[in-house]
C-alpha positions in Angstrom: 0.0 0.0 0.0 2.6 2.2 0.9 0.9 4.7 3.7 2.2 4.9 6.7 -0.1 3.5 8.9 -2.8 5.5 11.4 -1.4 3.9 14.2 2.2 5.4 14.2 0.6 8.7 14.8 0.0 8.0 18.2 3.4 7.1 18.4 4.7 10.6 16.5 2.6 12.3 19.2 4.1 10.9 22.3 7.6 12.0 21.2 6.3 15.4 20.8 4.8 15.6 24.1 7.9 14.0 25.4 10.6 16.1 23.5 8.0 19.2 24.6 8.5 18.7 28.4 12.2 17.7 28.2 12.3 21.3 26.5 10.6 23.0 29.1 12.4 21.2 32.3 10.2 18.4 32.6 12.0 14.8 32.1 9.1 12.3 32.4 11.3 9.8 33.5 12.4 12.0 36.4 8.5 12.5 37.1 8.1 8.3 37.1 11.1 7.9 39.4 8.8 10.2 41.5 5.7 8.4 41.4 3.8 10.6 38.8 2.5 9.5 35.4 0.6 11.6 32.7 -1.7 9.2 31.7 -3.2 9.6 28.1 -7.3 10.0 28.8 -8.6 11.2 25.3 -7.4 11.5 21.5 -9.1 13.1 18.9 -7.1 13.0 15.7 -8.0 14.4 12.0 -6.3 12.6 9.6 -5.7 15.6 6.8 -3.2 14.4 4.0 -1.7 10.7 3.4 2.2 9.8 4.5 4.4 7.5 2.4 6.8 5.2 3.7 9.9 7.4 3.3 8.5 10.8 4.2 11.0 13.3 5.9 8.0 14.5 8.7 8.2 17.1 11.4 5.9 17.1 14.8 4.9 20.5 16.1 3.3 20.2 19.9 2.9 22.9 22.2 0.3 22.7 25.4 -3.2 24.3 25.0 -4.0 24.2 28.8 -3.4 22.9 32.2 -5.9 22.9 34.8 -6.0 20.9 38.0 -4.5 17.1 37.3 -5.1 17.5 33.4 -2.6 18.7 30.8 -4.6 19.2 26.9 -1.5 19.1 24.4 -2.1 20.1 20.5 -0.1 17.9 18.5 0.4 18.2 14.5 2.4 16.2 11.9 4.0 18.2 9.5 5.6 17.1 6.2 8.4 19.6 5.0 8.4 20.7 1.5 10.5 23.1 -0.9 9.1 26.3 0.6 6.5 25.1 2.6 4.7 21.9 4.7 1.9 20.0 4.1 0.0 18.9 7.4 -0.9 15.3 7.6 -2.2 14.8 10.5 -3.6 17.0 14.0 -4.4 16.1 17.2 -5.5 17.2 20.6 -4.0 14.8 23.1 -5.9 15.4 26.8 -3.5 13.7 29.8 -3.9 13.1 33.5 -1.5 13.4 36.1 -1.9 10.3 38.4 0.0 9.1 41.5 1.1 5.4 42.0 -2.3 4.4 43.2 -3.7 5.7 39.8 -5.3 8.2 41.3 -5.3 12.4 39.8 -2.7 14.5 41.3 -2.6 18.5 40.4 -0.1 19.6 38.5 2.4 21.4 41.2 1.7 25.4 40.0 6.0 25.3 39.2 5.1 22.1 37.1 1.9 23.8 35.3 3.6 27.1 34.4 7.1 25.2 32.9 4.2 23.4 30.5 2.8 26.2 29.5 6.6 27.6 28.2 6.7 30.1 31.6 9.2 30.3 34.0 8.7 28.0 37.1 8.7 30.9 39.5 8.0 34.3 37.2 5.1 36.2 38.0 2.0 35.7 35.7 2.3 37.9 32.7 -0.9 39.9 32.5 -3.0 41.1 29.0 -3.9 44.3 28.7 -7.4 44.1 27.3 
């Protein structure tokens, strides 16, 4: 057939999430070693354009929220072209935060502001409206 198979985007998106936290001081194994799992609770993918076996792709992920023990990432697989990218595939990928008795845990407020790309211990940035 010669299409990358839907599966393998899960995959694709789990390496963004986890290249996304390493980026922003949060190494999930360190967060294991501590007892504390994001759990995956919801996916909701939109297969846009096909992938071929062979494709050079890209992954774009950045968090859309955080709020109590969940953690909503937007996920989207990129193929680069000559002077532009075609999008294959989006998704929003909703997470818990769960404790070793599988139960939620809140994101620590140092935690929840490194995901959303903020310094641990700035002071809110606030929009003028």
């Amino acid at each position: 057939m010669g299409f990358l198979h839907h599966s393998v985007y899960l995959v694709y998106f789990e390496m963004g999430r986890t290249e996304l936290m390493r980026e922003r001081g949060l190494v999930y194994a360190d967060m294991e070693a501590d007892g504390r799992y994001v759990t995956i609770a919801h996916v909701d993918c939109r297969y846009r354009t096909p992938a071929r076996y062979d494709d050079r792709l890209a992954v774009d992920t950045d968090v859309l929220e955080v709020r109590g023990a969940r953690v909503v990432f937007g996920s989207r697989v990129l193929r680069p072209e000559d002077g532009g990218e075609t999008l294959i595939a989006e998704a929003t990928v909703t997470g818990a935060l769960i404790g070793p008795d599988g139960r939620p845990r809140r994101f620590p407020q140092a935690e929840r502001r490194l995901l959303l790309g903020l310094s641990a211990d700035a002071e809110p940035r606030r929009a003028d409206l």
